[in-house]
C-alpha positions as CSV (number, residue, x, y, z in Angstrom):
1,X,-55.6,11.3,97.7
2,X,-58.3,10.6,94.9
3,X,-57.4,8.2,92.6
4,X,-59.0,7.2,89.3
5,X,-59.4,4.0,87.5
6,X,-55.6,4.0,86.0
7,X,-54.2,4.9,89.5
8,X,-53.6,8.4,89.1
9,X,-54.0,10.8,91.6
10,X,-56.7,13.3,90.5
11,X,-55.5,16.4,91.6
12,X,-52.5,15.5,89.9
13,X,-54.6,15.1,86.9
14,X,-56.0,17.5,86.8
15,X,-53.0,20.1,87.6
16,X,-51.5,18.3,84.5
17,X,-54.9,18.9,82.1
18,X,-54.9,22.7,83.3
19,X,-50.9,23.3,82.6
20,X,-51.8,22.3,79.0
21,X,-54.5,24.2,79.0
22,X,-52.6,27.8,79.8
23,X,-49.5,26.6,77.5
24,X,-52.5,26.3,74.7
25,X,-53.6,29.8,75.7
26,X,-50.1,31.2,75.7
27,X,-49.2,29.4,72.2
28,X,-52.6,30.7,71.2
29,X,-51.7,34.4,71.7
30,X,-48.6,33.9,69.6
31,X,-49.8,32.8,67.2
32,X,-52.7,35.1,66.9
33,X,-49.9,37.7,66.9
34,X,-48.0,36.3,64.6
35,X,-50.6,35.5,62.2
36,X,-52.1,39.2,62.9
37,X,-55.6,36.8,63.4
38,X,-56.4,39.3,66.4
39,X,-59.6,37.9,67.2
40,X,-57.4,34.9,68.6
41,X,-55.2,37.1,70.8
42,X,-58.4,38.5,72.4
43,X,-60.0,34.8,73.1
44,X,-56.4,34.5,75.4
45,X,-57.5,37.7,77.3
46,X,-60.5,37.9,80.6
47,X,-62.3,41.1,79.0
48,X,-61.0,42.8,82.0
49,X,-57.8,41.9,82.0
50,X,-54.4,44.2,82.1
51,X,-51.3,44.1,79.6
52,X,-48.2,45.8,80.5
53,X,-46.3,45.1,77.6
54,X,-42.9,47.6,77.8
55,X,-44.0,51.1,76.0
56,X,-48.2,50.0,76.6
57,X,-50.3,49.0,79.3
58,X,-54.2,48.7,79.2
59,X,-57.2,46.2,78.2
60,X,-57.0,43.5,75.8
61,X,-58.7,45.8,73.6
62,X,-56.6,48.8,73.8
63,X,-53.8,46.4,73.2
64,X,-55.2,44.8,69.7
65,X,-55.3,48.1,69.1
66,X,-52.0,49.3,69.6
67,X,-50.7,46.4,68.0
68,X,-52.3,46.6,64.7
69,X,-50.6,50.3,65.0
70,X,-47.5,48.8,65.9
71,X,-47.5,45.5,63.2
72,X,-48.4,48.1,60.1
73,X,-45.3,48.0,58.8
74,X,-44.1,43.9,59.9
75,X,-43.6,41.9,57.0
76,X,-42.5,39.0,59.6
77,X,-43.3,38.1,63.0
78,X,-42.4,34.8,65.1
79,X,-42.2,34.3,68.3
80,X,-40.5,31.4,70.4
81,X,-41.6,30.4,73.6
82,X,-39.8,28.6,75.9
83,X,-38.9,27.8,79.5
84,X,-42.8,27.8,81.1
85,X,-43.5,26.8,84.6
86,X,-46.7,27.1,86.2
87,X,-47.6,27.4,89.4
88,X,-51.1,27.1,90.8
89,X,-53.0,29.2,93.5
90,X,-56.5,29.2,95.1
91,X,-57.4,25.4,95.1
92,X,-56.3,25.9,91.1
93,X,-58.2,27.9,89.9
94,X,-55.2,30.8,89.6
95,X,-51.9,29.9,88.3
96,X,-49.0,32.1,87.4
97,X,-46.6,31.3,84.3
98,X,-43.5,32.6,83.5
99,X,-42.1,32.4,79.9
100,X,-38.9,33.1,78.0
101,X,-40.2,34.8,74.5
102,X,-37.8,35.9,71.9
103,X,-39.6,37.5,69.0
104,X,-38.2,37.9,65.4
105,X,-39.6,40.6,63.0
106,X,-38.7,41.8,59.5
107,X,-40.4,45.3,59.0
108,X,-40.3,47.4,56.2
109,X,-39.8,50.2,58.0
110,X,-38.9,51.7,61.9
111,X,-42.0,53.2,62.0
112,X,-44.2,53.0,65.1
113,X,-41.5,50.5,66.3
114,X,-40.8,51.1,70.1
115,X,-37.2,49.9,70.0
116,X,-35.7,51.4,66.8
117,X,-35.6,55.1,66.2
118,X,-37.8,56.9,63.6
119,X,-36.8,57.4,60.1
120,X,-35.4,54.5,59.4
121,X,-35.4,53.5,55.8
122,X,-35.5,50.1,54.3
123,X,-35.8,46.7,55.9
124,X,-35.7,46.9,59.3
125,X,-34.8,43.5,61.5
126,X,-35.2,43.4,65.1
127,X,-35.1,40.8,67.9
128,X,-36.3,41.2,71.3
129,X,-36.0,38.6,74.4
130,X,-38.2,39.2,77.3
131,X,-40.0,37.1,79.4
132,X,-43.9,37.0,80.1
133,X,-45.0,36.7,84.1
134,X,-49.1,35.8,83.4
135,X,-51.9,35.3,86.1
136,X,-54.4,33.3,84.3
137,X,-57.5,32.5,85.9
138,X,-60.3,29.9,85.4
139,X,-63.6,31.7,85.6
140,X,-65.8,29.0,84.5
141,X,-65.1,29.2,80.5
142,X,-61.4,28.3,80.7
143,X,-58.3,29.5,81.2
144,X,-57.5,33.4,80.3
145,X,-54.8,36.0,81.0
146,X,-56.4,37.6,84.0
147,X,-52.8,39.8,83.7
148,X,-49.9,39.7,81.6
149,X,-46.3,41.7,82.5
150,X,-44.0,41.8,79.7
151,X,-40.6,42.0,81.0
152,X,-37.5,43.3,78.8
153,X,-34.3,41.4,78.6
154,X,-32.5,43.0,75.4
155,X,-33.3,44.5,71.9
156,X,-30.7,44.1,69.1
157,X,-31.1,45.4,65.3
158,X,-29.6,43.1,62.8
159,X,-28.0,44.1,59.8
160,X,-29.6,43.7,56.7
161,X,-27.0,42.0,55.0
162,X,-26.6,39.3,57.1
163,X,-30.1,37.7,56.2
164,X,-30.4,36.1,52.8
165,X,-33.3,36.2,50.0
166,X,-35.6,32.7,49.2
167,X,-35.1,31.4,46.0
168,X,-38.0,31.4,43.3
169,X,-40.9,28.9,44.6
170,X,-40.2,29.1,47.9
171,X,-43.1,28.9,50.5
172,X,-42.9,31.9,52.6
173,X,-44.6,32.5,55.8
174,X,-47.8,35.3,55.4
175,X,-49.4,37.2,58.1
176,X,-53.0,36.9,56.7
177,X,-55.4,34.2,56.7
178,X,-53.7,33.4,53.8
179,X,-50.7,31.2,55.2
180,X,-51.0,27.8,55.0
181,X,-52.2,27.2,58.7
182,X,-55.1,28.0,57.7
183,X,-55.4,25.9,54.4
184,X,-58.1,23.2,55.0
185,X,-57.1,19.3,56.2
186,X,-57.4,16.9,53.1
């Protein structure tokens, strides 16, 4: 055992610097998908790596793709991520991660949605709960998603009615760099 000056062990450290640094990457691609800023989704991908995200599987650039295909018609996105453990291969530099995800969206319409049927009219609300099984790898530049398997736990469309309208001067969310997140610091 290694210690440093404050009596840690540096392994441990170490373990503990890398675990924040793949939650960052995994907070980092939901955001970037939430945000539709899909330059920041990619920065959370190895250039080869694979997705196999329910109806899609392929590169980190078929999958931007596909998404912006597959987000035309979201108004609102937000995903939750919960419940992620880490576990660490090859002297560290591999880890796997499993997350809960639940993922909210508003859309104006079904299409191109791969749970709700074509021809939907109207606002269209949909949540989905699945959980993401990553290997991330350190190749020298940080962490990344060397491999990401999206797997399904339940779909459910919400009724219209039960969601209620924001009152006038209300602050809503965007999906643009036009939401606040990305207002400069005073």
């Amino acid at each position: 055992m290694q210690e440093n000056s404050s009596g840690v062990d540096s392994k441990v450290l170490r373990q503990i610097v890398d675990e924040h640094q793949i939650r960052q990457v995994l907070l980092n691609y939901c955001q970037g998908v939430d945000r539709k800023n899909w330059k920041q989704v990619l920065a959370c991908y190895h250039d080869d790596a694979v997705d196999s995200h329910g109806a899609f599987k392929g590169s980190p650039d078929r999958l931007v793709k596909w998404m912006q295909g597959t987000h035309k018609n979201v108004e609102f996105s937000m995903h939750t991520l919960t419940n992620t453990t880490v576990t660490f291969f090859d002297d560290g530099r591999r880890a796997r991660s499993e997350s809960y995800v639940v993922c909210y969206k508003s859309m104006s319409s079904a299409e191109g949605d791969a749970f709700l049927p074509a021809g939907e009219e109207g606002p269209v609300r949909r949540t989905v709960a699945s959980r993401f099984i990553d290997v991330l790898e350190n190749r020298g530049s940080g962490w990344r998603i060397a491999r990401r398997d999206v797997l399904l736990e339940f779909a459910r469309r919400e009724a219209n009615e039960l969601h209620l309208a924001f009152g006038p001067g209300a602050t809503v969310s965007r999906r643009d760099e036009n939401d606040l997140l990305y207002r400069p610091v005073d």
